[in-house]
N, CA, C and O atoms as a GROMACS GRO file, in nm:
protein
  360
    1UNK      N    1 -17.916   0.401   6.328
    1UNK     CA    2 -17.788   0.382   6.394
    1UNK      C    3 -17.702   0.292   6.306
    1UNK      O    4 -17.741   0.197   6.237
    2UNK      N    5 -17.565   0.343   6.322
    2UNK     CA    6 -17.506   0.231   6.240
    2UNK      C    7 -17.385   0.139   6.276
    2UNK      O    8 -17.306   0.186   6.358
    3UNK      N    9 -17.370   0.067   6.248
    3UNK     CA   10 -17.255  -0.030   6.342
    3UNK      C   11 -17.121   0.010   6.444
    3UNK      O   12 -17.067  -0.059   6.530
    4UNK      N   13 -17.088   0.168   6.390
    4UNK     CA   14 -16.972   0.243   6.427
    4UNK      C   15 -17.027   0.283   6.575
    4UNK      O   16 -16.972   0.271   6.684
    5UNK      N   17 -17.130   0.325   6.550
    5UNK     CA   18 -17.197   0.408   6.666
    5UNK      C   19 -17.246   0.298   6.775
    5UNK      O   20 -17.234   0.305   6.897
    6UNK      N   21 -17.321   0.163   6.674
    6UNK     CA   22 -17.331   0.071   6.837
    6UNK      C   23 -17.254   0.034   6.918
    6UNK      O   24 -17.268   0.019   7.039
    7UNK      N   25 -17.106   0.007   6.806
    7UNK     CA   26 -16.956  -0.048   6.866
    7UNK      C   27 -16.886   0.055   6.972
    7UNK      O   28 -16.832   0.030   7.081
    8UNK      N   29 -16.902   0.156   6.916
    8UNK     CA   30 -16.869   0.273   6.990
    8UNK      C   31 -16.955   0.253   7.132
    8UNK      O   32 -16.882   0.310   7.212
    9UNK      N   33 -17.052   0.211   7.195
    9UNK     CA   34 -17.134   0.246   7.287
    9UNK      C   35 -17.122   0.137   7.345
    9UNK      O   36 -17.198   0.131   7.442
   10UNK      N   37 -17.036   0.014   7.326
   10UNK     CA   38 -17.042  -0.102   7.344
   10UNK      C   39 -16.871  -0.158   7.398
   10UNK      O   40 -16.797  -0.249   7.361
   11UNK      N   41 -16.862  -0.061   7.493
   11UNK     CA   42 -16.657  -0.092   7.506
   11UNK      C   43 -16.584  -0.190   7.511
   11UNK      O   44 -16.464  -0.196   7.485
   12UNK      N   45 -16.713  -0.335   7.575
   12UNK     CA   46 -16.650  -0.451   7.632
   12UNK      C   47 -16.636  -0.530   7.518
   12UNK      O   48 -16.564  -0.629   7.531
   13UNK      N   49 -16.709  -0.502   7.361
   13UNK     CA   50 -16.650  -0.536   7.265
   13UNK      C   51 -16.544  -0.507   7.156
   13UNK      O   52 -16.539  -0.430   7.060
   14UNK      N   53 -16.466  -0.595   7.206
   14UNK     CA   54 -16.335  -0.536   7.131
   14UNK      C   55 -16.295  -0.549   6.998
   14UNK      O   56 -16.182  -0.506   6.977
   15UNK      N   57 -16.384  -0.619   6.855
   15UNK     CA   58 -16.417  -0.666   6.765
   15UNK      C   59 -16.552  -0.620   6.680
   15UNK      O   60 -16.631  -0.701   6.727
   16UNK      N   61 -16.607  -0.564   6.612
   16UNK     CA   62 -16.700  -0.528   6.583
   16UNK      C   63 -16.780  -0.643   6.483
   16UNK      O   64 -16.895  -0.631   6.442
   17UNK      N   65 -16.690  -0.753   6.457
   17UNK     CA   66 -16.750  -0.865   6.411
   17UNK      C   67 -16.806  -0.988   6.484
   17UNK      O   68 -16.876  -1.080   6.442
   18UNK      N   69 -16.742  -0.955   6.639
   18UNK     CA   70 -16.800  -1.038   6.742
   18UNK      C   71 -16.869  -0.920   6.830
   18UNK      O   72 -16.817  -0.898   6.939
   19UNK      N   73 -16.949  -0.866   6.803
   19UNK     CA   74 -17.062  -0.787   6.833
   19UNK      C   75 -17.196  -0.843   6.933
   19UNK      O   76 -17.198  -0.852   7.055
   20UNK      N   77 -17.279  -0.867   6.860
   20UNK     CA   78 -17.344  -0.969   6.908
   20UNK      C   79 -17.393  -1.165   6.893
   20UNK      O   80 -17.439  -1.225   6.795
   21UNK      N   81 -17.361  -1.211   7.018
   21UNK     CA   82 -17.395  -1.372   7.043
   21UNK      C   83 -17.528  -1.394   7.155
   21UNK      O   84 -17.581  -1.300   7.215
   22UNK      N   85 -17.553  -1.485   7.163
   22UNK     CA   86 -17.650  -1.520   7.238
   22UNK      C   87 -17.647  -1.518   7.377
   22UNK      O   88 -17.559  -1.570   7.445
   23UNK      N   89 -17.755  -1.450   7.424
   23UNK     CA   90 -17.727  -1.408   7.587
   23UNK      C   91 -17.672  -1.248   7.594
   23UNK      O   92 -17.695  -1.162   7.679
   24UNK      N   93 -17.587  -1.244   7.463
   24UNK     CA   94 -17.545  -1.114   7.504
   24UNK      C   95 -17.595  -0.967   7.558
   24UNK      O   96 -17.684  -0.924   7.485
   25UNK      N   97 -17.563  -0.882   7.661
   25UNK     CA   98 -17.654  -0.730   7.644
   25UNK      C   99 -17.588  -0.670   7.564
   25UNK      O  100 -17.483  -0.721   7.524
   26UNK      N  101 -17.631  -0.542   7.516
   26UNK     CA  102 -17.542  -0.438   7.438
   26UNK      C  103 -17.637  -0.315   7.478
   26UNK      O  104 -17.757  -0.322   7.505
   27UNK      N  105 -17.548  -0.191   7.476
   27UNK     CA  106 -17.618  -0.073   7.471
   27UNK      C  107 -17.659  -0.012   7.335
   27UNK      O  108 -17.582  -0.029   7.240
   28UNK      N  109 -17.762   0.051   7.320
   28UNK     CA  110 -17.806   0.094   7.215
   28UNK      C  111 -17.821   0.294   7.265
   28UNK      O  112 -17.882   0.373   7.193
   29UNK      N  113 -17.784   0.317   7.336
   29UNK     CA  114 -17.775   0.447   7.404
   29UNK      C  115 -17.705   0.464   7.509
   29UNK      O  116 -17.660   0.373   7.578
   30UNK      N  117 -17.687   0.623   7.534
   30UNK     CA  118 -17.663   0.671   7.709
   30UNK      C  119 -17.782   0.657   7.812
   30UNK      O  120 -17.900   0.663   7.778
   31UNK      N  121 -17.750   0.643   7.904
   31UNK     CA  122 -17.833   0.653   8.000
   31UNK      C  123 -17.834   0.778   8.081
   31UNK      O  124 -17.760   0.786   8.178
   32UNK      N  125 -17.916   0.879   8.048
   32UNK     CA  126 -17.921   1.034   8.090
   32UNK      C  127 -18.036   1.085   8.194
   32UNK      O  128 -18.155   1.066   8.169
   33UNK      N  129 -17.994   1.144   8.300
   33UNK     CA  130 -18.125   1.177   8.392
   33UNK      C  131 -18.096   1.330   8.384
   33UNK      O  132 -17.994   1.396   8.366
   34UNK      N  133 -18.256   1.364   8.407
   34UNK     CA  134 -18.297   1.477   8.345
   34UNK      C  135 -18.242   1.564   8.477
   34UNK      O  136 -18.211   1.527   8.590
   35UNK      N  137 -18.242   1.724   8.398
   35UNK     CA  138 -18.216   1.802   8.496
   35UNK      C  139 -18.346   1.916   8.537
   35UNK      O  140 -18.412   1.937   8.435
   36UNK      N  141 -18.391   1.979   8.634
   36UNK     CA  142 -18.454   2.084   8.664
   36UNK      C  143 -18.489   2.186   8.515
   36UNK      O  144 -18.581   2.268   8.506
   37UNK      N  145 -18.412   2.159   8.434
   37UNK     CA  146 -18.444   2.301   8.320
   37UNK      C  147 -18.481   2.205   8.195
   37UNK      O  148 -18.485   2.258   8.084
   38UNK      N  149 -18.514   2.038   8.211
   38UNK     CA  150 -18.535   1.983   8.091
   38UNK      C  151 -18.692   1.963   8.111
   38UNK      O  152 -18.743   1.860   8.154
   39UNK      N  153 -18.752   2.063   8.078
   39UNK     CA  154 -18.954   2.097   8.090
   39UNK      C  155 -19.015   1.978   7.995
   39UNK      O  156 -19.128   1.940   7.966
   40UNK      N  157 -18.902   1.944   7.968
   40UNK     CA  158 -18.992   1.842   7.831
   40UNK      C  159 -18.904   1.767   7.727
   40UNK      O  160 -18.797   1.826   7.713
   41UNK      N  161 -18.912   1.672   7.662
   41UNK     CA  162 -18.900   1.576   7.581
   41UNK      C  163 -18.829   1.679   7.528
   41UNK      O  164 -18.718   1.693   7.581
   42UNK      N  165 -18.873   1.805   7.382
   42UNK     CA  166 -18.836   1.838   7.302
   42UNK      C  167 -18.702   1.924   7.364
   42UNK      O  168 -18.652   1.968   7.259
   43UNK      N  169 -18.650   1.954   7.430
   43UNK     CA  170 -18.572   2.032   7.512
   43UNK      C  171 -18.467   1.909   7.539
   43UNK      O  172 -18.350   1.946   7.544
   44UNK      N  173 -18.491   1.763   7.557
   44UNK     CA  174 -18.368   1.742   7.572
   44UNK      C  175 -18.314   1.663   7.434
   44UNK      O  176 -18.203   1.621   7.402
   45UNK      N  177 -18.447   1.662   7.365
   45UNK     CA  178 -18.431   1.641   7.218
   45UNK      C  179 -18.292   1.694   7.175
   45UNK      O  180 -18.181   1.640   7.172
   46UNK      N  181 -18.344   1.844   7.134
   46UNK     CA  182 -18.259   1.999   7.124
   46UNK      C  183 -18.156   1.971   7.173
   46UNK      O  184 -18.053   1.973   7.106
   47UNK      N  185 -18.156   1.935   7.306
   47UNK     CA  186 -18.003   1.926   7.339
   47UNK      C  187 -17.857   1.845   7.306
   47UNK      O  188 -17.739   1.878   7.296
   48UNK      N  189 -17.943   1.706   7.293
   48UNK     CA  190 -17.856   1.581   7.228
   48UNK      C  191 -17.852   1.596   7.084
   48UNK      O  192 -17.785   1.506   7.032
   49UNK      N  193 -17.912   1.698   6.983
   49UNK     CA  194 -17.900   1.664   6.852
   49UNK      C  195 -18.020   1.551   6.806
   49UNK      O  196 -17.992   1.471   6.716
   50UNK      N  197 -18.092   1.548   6.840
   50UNK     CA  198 -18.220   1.406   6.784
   50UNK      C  199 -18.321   1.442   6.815
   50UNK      O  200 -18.341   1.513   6.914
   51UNK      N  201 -18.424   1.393   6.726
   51UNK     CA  202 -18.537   1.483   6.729
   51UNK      C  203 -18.628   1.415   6.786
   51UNK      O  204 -18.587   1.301   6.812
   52UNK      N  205 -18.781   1.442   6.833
   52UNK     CA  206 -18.882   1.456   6.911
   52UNK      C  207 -18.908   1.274   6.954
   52UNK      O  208 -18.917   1.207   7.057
   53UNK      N  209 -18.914   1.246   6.778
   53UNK     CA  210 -18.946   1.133   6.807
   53UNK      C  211 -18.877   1.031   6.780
   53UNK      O  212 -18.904   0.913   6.757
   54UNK      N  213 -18.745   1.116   6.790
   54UNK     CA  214 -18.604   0.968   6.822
   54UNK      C  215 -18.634   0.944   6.939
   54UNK      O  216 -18.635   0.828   6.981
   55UNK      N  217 -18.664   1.043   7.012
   55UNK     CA  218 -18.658   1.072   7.188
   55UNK      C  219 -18.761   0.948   7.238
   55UNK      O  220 -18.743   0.866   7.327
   56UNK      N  221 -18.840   0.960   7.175
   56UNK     CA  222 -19.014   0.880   7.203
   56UNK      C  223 -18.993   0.740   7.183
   56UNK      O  224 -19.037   0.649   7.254
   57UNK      N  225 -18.894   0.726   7.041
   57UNK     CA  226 -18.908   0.581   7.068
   57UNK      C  227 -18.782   0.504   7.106
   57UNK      O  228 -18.766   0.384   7.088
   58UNK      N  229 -18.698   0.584   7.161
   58UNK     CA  230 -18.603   0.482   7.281
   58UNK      C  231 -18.649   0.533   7.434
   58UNK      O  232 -18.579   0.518   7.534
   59UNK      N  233 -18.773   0.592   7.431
   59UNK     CA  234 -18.805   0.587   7.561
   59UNK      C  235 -19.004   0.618   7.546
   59UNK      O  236 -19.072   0.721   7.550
   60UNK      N  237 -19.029   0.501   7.534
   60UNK     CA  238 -19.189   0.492   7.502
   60UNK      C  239 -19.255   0.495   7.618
   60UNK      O  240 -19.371   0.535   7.614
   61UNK      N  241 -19.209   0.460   7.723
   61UNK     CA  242 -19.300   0.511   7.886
   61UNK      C  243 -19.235   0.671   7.920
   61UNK      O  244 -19.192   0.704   8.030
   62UNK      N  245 -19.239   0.729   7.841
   62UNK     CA  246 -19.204   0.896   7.832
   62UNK      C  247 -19.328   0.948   7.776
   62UNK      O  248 -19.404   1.037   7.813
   63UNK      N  249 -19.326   0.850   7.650
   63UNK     CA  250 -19.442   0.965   7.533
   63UNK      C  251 -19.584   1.017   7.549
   63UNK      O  252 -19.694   0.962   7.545
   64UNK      N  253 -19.535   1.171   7.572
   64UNK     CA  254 -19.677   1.231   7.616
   64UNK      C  255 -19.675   1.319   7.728
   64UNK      O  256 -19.763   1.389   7.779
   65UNK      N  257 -19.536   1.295   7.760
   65UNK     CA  258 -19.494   1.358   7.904
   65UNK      C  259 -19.515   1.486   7.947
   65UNK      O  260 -19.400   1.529   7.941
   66UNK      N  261 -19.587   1.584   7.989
   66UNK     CA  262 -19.555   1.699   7.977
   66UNK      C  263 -19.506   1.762   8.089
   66UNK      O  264 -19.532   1.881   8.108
   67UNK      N  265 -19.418   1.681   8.189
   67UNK     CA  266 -19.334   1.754   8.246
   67UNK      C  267 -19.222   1.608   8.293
   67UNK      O  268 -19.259   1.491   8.301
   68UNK      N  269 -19.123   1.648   8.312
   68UNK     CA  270 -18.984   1.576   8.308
   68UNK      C  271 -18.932   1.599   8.473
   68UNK      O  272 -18.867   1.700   8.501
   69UNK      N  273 -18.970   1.486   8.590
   69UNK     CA  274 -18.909   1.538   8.730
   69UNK      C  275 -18.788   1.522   8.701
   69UNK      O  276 -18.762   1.441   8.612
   70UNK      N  277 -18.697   1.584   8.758
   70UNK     CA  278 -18.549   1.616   8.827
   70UNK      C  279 -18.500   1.498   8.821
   70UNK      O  280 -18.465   1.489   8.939
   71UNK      N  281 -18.453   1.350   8.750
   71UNK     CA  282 -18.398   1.265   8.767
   71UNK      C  283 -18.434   1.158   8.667
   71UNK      O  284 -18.370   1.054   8.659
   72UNK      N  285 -18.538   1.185   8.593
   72UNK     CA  286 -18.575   1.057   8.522
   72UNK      C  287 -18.441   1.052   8.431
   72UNK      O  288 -18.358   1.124   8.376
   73UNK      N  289 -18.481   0.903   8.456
   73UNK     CA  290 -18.348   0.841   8.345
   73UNK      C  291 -18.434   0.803   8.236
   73UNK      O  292 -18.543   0.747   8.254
   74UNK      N  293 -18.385   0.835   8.119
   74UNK     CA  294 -18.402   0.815   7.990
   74UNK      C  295 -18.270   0.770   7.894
   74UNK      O  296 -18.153   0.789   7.926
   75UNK      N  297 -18.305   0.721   7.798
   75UNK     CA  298 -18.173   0.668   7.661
   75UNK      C  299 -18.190   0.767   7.559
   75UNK      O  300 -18.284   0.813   7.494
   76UNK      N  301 -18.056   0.785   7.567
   76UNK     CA  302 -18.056   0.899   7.453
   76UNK      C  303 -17.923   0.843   7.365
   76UNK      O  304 -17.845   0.755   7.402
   77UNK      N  305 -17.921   0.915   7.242
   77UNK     CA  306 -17.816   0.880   7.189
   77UNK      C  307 -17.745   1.015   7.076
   77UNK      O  308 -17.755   1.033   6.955
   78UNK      N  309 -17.693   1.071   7.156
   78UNK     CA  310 -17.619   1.227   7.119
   78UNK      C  311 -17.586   1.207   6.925
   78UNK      O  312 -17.558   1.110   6.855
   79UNK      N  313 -17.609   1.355   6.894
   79UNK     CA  314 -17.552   1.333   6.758
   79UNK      C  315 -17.483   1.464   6.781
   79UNK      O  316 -17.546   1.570   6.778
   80UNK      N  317 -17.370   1.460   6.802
   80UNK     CA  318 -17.250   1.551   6.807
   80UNK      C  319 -17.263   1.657   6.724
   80UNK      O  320 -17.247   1.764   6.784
   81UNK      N  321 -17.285   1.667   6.610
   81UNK     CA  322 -17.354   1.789   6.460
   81UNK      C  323 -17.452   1.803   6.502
   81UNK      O  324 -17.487   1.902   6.438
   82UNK      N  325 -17.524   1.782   6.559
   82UNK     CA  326 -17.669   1.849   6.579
   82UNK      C  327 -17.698   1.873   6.710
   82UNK      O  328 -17.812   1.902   6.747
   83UNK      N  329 -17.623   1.866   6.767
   83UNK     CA  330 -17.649   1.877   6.979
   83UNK      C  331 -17.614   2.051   6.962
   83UNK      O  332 -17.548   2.126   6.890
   84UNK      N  333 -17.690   2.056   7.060
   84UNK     CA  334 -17.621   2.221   7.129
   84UNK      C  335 -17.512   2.243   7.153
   84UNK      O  336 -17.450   2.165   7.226
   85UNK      N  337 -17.461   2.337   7.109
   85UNK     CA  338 -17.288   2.407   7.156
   85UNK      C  339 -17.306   2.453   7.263
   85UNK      O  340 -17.197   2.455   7.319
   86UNK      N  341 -17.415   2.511   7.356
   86UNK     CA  342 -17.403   2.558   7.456
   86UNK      C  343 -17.559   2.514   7.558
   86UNK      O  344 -17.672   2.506   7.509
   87UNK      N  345 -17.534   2.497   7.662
   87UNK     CA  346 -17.636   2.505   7.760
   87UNK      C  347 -17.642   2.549   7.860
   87UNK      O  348 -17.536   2.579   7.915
   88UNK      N  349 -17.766   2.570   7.928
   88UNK     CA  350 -17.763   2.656   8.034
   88UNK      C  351 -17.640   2.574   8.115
   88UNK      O  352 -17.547   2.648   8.150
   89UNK      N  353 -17.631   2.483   8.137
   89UNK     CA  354 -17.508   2.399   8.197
   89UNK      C  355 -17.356   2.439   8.158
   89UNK      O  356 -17.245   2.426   8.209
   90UNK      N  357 -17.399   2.481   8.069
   90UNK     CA  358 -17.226   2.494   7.987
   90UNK      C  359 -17.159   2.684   8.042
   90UNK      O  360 -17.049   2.724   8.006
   0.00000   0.00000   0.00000
């Protein structure tokens, strides 16, 4: 990840040189809950553009999952060039 992309995910900072201070939170992802047609990790991989085990390690109480209920929230972090143009959603 690189500074554009944390700043970007981070609205309440309006400075990218006052980024992070002490105490501070910051996001390092979206916060995405799964839908009925996401069977698995690699599927919503596929979908955001990032692969298996980007997926795994911003969400390590996932890894191994082999089925995804209707709501889990997970962090993802979309790569626009590599996400799907279309989904069953779309």
């Amino acid at each position: 990840m690189d500074w554009i992309l944390l700043w970007s995910l981070n609205a309440k900072v309006f400075h990218p040189d006052y980024l992070v201070y002490s105490q501070q939170n910051i996001s390092v992802g979206h916060v995405y809950r799964s839908e009925l047609a996401d069977v698995g990790l690699d599927v919503v991989a596929a979908r955001f553009g990032m692969t298996l085990s980007q997926v795994v390690e911003m969400n390590f109480n996932l890894a191994g999952a082999a089925f995804l209920p209707k709501g889990q929230r997970m962090c993802v972090v979309p790569n626009s060039c590599k996400g799907m143009k279309q989904t069953i959603y779309s």
